[in-house]
C-alpha positions in Angstrom: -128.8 -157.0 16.8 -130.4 -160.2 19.1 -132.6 -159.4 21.6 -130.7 -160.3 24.5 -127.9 -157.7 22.8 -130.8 -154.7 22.7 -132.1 -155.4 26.2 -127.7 -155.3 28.0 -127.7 -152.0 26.1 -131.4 -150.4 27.0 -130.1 -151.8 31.0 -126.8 -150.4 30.7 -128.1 -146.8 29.7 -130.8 -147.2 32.2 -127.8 -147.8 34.7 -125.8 -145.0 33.2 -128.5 -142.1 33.7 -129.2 -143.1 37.0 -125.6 -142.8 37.6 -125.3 -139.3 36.1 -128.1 -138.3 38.1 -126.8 -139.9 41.5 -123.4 -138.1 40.8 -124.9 -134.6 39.5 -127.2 -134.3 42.6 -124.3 -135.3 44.9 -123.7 -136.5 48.5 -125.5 -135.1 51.4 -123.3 -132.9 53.7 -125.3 -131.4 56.9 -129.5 -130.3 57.5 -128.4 -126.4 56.7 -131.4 -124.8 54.9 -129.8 -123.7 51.5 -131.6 -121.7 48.8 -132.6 -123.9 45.8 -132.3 -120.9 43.8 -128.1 -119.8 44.4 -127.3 -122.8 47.0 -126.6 -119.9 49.7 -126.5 -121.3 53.4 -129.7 -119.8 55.4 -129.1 -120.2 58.3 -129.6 -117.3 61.1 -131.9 -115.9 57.6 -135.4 -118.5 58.1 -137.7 -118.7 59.4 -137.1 -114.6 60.0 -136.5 -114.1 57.2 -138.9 -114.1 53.9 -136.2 -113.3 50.8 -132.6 -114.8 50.2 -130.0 -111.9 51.4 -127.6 -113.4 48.1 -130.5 -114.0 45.4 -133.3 -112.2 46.4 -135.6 -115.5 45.6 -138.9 -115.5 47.8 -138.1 -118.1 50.7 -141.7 -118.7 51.0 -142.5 -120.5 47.9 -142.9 -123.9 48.1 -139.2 -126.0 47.5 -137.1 -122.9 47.9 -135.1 -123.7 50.8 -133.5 -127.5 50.2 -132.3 -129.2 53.7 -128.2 -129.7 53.9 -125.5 -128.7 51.7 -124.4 -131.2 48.5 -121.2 -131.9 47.2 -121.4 -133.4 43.9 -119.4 -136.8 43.0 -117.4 -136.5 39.7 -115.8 -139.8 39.3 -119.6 -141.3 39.5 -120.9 -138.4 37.2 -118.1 -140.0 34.7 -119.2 -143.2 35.1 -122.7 -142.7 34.6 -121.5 -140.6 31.1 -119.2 -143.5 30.1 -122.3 -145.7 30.6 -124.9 -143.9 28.6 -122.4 -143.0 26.1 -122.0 -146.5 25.0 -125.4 -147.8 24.4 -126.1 -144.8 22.8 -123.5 -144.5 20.5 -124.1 -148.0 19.0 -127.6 -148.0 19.6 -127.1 -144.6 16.8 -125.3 -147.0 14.7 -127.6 -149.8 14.7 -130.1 -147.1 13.7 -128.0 -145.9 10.9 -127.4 -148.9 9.8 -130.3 -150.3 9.5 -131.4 -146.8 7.9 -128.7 -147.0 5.2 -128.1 -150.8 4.6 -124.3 -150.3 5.6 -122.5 -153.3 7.0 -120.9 -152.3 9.8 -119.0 -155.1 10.5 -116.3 -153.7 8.9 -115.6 -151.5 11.6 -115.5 -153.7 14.4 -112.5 -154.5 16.1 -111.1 -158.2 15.6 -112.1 -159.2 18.9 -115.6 -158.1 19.0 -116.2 -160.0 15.2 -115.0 -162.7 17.5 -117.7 -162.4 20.0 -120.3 -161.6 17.4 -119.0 -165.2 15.6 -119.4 -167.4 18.5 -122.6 -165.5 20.0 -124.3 -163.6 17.8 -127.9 -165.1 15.7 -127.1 -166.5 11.9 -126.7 -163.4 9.9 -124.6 -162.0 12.4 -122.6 -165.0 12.7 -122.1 -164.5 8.5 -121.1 -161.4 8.8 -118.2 -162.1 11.3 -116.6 -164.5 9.5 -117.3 -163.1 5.4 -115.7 -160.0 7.6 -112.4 -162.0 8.8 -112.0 -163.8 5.5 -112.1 -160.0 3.7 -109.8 -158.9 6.0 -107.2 -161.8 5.8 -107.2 -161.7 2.5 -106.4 -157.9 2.1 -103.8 -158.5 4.6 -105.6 -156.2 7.2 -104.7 -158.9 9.6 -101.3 -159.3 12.1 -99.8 -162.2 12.8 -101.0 -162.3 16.3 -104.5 -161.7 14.8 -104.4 -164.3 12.2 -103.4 -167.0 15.0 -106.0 -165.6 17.6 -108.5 -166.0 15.1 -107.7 -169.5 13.9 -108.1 -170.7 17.8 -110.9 -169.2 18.4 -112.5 -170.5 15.4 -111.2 -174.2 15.9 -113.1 -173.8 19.0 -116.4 -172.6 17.8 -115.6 -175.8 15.4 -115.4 -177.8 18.4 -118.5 -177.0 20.0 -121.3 -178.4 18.4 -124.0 -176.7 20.7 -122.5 -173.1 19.3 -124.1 -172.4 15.7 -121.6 -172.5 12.6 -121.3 -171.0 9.3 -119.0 -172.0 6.8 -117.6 -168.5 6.1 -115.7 -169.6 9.1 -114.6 -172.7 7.6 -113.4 -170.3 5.0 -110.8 -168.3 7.1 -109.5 -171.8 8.1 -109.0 -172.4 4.8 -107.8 -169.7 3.6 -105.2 -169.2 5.9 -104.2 -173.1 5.4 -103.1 -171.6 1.6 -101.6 -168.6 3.0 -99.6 -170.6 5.0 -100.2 -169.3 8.3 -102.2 -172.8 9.8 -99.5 -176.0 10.3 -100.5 -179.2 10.1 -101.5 -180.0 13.5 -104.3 -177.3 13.6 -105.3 -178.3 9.8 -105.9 -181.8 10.9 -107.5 -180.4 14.6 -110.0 -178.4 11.8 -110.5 -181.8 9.8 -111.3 -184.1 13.0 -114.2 -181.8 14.2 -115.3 -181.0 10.6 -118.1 -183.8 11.6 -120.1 -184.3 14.6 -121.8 -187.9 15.1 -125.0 -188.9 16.9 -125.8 -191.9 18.8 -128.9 -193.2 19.0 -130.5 -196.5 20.9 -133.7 -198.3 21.4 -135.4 -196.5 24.9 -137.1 -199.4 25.9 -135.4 -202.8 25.2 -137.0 -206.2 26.4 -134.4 -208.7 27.7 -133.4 -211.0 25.1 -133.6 -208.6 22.2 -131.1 -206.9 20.6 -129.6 -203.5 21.6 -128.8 -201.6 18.5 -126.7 -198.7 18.2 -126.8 -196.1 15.3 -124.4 -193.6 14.7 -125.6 -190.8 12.2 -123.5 -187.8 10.8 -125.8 -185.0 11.9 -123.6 -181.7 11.6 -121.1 -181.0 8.6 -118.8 -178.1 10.0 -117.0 -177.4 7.2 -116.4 -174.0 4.6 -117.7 -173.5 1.3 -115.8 -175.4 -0.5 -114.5 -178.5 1.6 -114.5 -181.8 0.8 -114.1 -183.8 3.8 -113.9 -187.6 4.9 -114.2 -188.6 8.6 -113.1 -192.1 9.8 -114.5 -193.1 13.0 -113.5 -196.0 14.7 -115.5 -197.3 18.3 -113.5 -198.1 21.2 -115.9 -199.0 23.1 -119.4 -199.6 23.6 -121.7 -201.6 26.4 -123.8 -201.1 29.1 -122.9 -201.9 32.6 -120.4 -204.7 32.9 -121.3 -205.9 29.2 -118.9 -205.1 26.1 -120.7 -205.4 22.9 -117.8 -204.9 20.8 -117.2 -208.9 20.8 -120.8 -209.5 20.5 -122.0 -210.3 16.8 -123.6 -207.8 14.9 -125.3 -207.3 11.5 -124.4 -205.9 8.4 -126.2 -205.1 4.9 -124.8 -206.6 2.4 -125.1 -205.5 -1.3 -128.4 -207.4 -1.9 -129.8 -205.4 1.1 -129.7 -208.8 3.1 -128.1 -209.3 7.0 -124.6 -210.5 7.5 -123.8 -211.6 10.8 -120.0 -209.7 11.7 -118.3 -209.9 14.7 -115.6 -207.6 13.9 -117.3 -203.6 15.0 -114.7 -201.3 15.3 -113.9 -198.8 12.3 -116.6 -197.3 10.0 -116.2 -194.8 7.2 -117.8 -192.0 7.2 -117.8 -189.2 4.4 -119.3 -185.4 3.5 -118.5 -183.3 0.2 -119.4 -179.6 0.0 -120.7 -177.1 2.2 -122.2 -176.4 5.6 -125.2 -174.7 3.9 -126.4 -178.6 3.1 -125.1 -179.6 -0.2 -123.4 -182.3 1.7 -124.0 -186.1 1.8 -123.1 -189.0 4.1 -124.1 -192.3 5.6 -125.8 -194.2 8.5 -124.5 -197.3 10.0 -126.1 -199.6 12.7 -124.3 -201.5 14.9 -126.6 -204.4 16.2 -125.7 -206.2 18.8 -127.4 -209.1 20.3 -127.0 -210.3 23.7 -128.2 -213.0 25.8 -131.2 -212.5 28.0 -129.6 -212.4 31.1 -126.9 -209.9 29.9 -128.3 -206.8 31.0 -130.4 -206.3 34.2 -133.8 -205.0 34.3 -134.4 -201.3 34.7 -132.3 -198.3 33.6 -129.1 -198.8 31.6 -126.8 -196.3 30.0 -125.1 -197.2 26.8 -121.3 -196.2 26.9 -119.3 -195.2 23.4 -115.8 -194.5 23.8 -114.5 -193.5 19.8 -112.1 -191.7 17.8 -112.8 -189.3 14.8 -110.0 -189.0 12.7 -111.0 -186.5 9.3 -108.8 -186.6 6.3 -109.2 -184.0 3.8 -110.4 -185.2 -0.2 -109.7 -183.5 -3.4 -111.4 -185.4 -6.3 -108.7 -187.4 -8.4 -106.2 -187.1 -5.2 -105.6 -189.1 -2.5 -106.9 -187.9 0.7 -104.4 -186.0 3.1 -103.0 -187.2 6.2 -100.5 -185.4 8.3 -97.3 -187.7 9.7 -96.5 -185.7 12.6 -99.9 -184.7 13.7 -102.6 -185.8 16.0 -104.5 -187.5 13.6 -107.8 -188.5 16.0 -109.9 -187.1 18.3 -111.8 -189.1 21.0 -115.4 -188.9 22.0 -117.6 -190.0 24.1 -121.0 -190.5 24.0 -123.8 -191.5 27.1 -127.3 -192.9 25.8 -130.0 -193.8 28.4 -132.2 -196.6 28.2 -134.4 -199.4 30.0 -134.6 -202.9 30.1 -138.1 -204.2 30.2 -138.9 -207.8 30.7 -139.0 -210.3 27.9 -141.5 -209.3 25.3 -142.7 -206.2 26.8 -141.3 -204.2 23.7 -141.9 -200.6 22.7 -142.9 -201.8 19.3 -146.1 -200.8 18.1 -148.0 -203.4 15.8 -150.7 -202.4 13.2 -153.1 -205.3 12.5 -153.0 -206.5 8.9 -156.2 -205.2 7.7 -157.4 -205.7 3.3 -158.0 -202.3 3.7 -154.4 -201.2 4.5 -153.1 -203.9 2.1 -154.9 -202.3 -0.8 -154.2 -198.7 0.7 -150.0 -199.9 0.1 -150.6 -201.3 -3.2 -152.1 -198.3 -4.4 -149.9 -196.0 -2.7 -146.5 -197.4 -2.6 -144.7 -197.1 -6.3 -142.5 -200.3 -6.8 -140.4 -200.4 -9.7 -138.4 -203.2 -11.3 -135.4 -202.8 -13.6 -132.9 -205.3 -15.4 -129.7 -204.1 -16.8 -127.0 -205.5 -19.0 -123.5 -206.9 -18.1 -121.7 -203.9 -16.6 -118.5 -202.9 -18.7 -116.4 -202.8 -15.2 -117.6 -206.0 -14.1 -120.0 -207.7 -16.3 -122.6 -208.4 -14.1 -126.5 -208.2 -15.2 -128.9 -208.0 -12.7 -132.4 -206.4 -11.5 -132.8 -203.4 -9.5 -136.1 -202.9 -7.4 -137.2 -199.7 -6.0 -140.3 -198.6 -4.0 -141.6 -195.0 -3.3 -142.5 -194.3 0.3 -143.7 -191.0 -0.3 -147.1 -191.9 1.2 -146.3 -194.4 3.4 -149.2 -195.0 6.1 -147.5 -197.7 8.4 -143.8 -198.7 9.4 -142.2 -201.5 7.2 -139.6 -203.9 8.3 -140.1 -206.5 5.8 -138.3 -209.3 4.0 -138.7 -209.0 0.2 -139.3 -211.5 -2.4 -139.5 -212.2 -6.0 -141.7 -214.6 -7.2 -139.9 -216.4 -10.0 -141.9 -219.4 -12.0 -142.8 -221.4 -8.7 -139.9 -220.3 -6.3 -140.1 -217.4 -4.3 -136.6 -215.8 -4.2 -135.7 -213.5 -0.8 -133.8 -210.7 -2.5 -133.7 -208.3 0.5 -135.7 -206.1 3.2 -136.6 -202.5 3.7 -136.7 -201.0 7.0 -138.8 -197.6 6.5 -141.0 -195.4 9.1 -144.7 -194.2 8.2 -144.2 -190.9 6.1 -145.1 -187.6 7.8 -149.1 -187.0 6.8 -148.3 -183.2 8.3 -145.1 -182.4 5.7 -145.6 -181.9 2.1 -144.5 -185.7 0.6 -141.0 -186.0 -0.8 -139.5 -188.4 -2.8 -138.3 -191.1 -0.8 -137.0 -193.7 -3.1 -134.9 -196.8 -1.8 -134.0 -199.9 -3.8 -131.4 -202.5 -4.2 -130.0 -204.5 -6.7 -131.0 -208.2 -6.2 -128.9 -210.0 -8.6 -131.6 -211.8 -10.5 -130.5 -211.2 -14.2 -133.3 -210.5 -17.1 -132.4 -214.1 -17.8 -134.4 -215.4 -15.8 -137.6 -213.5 -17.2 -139.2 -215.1 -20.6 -141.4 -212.8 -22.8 -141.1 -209.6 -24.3 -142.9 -207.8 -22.0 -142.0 -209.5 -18.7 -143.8 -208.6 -15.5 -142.9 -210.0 -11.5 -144.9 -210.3 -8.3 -143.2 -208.5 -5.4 -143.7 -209.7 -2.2 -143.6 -208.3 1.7 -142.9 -210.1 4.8 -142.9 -208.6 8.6 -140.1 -209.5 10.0 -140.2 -208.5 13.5 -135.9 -209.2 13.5 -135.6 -206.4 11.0 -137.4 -204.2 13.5 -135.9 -204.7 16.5 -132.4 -204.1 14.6 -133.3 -200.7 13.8 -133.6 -197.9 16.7 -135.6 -195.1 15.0 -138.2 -197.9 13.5 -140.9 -198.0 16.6 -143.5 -199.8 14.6 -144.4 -202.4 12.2 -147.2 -203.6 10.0 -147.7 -206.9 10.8 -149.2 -207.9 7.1 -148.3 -209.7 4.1 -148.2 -207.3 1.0 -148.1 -208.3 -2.6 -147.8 -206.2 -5.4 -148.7 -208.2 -9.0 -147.7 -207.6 -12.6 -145.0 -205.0 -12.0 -143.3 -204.7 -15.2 -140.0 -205.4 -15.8 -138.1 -202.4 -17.4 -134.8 -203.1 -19.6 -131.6 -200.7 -19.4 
């Protein structure tokens, strides 16, 4: 039981014995004295008088002769029972509950599992739906039931600010193979399955770029879905500019920038459960525009897109309905301000020797040659750094010193690790293409080498900083696969 659940029912039995009492003690009907003992009407008996003529109380004790006659009020006497009754019978519940361990779920009515799903704290929320998808199963539900369920879940689905458990997602899918959910629900269910962020710079100087990423941040989906989501923008500017025909930049498979000028329509994809064991992807859309472009001052960034899910069974094709809606369009509003040129909200750290041997020591790099693949034959070299401990912000341009060339094999965009959080692996590499060829000796080694790249920064919107240093890491081994 929340909080907010215990105090409606301590206020409602509050409001229920006052009630009671207000309708037991009834309405005023005159000022006639009346014995408090048998309710007799005094008057012509006091002040004269000194014992009740019905009773025989003593009228001269204090509070024996009330002022005007009462008739009680029933109707608000019932209310005030109905009231307390309520509270108190669940309040009794609650207590026995939580005295025995019994799930009482499974005596709630359909409709208040309902309001318990879409309102109620996490375990509550569980409960509800494990609840429904018992029920369904055993065939405890109607057909009226099944389908007033279904809608209301598709709209806790839709909802992102409303919590969500996947024993929810369950019931949707469960009734999917019981056949009691067409098509055009399934593939409502599968188009909110993922809810997408937007994210921008919040200060942009003119002439830089504005970019835009869009993250997978929720994966609303039951216990056993797998689940691909294609989104595809619409729109997106700020203003009176469109940055849909603007050039943008993607990474390519060496981890380098392509310019693009083609944005709409990214893929998007989750497998498993809402509980976490689900993965997906980021992509940036950077787009640069002129200086005089957007005005100074505040700007709001405007994405118009469509999310159309598609359901994935491994060694299947995914699922698409014909006669379905098959999307379902968003909108997203992003504030932010343009500053004047080269007033950026870019923090950079000095290079220091101290911080350059603080990131040798405490950034891993690895370097790893492989054979010809047997798909496509292809040998290359795979480098990988460990920013477990990362002091400072890197967007940097690496290279591979190779006899006397110096070969740019990619970049790495990463923010400081959190000092305050316990350090997890964060491993990121590439594949750079440079075959073990190219590497005499039988224990080969290569110099790795890292170069700010303020461009690299300014493309990103959750990288606020950068070391502005040269870093080279020496005699790094090269391993063989």
């Amino acid at each position: 039981m929340t909080p907010s659940t215990l105090a409606l029912l301590l206020l409602t039995l509050v409001t229920g014995v006052v009630a009671t009492w207000l309708g037991w003690r009834g309405r005023r009907l005159d000022h006639a004295p009346i014995c408090r003992g048998c309710g007799f009407d005094l008057t012509g008996v006091v002040p004269e008088g000194k014992t009740c003529p019905e009773c025989g109380s003593g009228l001269a004790r204090p509070k024996a002769i009330r002022e005007g006659r009462r008739r009680r009020i029933w109707p608000l006497v019932a209310l005030g029972l109905a009231l307390t009754g309520v509270p108190l019978s669940l309040l009794g519940i609650t207590g026995y509950a939580s005295l025995t361990g019994d799930n009482l779920t499974r005596y709630m009515p359909v409709g208040a599992l309902l309001t318990q799903a879409r309102h109620g704290n996490p375990e509550a929320i569980t409960n509800a739906g494990r609840e429904l998808v018992a029920r369904l199963k055993a065939g405890d539900l109607s057909d009226t039931q099944k389908q007033k369920v279904i809608g209301a879940i598709l709209d806790i689905q839709g909802d992102p600010a409303v919590p969500w458990d996947e024993s929810l997602g369950d019931f949707i899918e469960d009734s999917r193979i019981s056949g009691d959910l067409d098509d055009a629900l399934y593939q409502r269910f599968l188009n909110q399955a993922m809810v997408f962020e937007f994210a921008t710079r919040p200060i942009i100087a003119a002439g830089d770029p504005v970019p835009v990423s869009v993250t997978k941040a929720q994966d609303r989906v039951g216990s056993g879905s797998a689940i691909y989501a294609h989104i595809e923008i619409r729109e997106l500017g700020a203003g009176n500019s469109s940055f849909l025909q603007q050039e943008r930049f993607v990474r390519g498979r060496s981890g380098g920038l392509t310019r693009s000028t083609n944005v709409a329509g990214y893929m998007f994809s989750a497998w498993g459960s809402a509980s976490g064991t689900s993965g997906g992807t980021t992509t940036q859309y950077l787009s640069r525009q002129p200086q005089e472009a957007l005005t100074l001052g505040p700007q709001t960034l405007e994405i118009e897109y469509t999310v159309q899910g598609q359901l994935y069974v491994l060694g299947r094709p995914p699922t698409f309905f014909a006669d379905s809606d098959k999307g379902r369009d968003c909108s997203a509003r992003i504030g932010f301000e343009v500053a004047p040129e080269g007033q950026r909200d870019l923090e950079l750290v000095p290079q220091s020797e101290e911080m350059n041997t603080r990131l040798v020591r405490e950034v891993g790099v690895q370097a790893r040659c492989f054979e010809g693949r047997q798909t496509t034959g292809i040998s290359g070299m795979m480098i990988s750094f460990d920013f477990s401990h990362l002091p400072v912000p890197l967007a940097h341009d690496v290279f591979v010193v190779v006899g006397d060339s110096e070969l740019r094999v990619g970049s790495v965009q990463q923010n400081a690790a959190d000092r305050a959080q316990p350090a997890a692996a964060r491993r990121w590499g590439f594949e750079t293409g440079l075959g073990q060829s190219l590497f005499s000796g039988e224990n080969p080694s290569v110099t790795v080498i890292l170069r700010p790249n303020l461009d690299l920064a300014l493309d990103r919107p959750d990288l606020l900083g950068l070391y502005d240093g040269e870093v080279s890491f020496s005699d790094i081994r090269i391993e063989r696969r």
